[in-house]
C-alpha positions, -999 to +999 in steps of 0.1 A: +057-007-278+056+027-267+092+032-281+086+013-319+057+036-319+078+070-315+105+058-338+078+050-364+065+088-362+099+101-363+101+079-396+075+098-407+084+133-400+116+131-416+099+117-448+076+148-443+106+168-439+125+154-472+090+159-493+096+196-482+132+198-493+146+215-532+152+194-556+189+206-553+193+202-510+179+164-519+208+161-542+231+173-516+217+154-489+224+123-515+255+134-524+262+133-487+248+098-477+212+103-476+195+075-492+163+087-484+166+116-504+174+103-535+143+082-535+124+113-531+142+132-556+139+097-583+101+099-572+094+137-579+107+134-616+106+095-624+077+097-644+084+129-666+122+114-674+108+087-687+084+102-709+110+125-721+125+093-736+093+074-749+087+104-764+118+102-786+126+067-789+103+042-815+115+015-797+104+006-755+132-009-745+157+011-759+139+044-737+143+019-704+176+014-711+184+052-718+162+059-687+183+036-665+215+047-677+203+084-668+201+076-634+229+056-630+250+087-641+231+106-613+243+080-588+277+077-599+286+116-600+267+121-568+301+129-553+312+153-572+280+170-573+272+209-574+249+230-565+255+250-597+219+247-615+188+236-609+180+194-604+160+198-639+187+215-662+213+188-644+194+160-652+179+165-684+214+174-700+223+141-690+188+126-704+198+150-736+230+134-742+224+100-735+200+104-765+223+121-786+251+098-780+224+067-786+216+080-819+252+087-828+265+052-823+233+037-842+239+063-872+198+065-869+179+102-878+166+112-846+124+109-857+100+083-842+064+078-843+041+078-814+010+058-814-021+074-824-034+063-790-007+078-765-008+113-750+009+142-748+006+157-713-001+201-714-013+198-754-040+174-753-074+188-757-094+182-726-121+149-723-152+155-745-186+166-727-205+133-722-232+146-741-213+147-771-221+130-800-201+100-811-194+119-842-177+147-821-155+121-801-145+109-831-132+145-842-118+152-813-097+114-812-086+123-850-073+161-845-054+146-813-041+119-829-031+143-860-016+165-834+009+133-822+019+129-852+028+160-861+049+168-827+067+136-840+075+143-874+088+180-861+126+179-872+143+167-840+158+197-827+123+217-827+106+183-813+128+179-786+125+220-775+089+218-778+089+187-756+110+200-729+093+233-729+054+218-730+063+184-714+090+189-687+079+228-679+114+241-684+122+274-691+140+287-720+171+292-702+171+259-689+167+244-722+188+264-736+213+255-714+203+215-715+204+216-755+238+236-755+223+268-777+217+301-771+179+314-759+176+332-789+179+295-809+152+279-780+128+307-791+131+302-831+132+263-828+101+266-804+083+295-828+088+272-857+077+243-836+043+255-826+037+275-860+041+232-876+016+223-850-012+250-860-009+248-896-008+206-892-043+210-871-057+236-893-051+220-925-072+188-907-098+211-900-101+222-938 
């Protein structure tokens, strides 16, 4: 008993030990064998991957599929893996490609529409007072909803920068690098993104 009980807090430790670990020595330790770490690393970014893909597909299904076939490039090239860049800019060019190449083969113009009801994590306007008025909540709903809409009818290459940059917390260079542009071209598409956005919420406001 004594023994199942020291192996079980070993267990733990290394899981501690793997929670601690980059983003790039998990992807080593995977490349190398280590299981463990991948689930770690698949964990850490599971959720904004896939919203990086909702985000810019109209259709469910078609963002699982893309989102699946992200990672199974990650697993297949584990191998020949490289710390040459960080986990983010690695796996997000893949996500970035896999869209482009979806689009390509469907011969479809790279624009959906979110529901009026989803969110946009880092440009959402935070939850109404309670002692709001329902007509204020009702603002509020509208001018976030209008916002939606707006990232979403963004021409793709300014949506997709804005996204990255306000959704995924990349820096320029790395979506620079992820987009295959120069930082100069992340700045202007991102500029011209935001200036959309404000002029979208302030001609709901008039």
């Amino acid at each position: 008993m004594q023994l199942l009980h020291t192996a079980a807090n070993l267990s733990l430790a290394m899981n501690d030990d793997l929670d601690n670990e980059s983003d790039e020595n998990l992807m080593l330790r995977y490349r190398d064998g280590d299981v463990n770490a991948f689930e770690v690393l698949y964990s850490r970014h599971k959720a904004a991957l896939f919203r990086y893909f909702t985000r810019q597909c109209s259709e469910p299904a078609i963002a699982e599929e893309l989102f699946q076939e992200c990672w199974m490039n990650v697993i297949k090239a584990r191998k020949s893996y490289v710390d040459s860049a960080k986990f983010t800019t690695y796996v997000y060019t893949i996500a970035h490609n896999k869209l482009i190449d979806h689009y390509r083969r469907k011969k479809l113009q790279f624009i959906d529409i979110l529901n009026a009801n989803d969110s946009l994590d880092g440009i959402n306007e935070l939850p109404a007072p309670k002692k709001q008025q329902p007509e204020q909540i009702a603002v509020k709903q509208q001018k976030r909803a209008m916002l939606l809409l707006a990232v979403n009818l963004l021409p793709q290459v300014q949506r997709e920068v804005f996204l990255l940059r306000e959704e995924s917390a990349l820096s320029l260079a790395e979506i620079a690098k992820i987009t295959n542009i120069n930082i100069e071209t992340v700045k202007s598409r991102l500029r011209y993104a935001i200036a959309s956005l404000k002029k979208t919420i302030q001609t709901g406001d008039s």
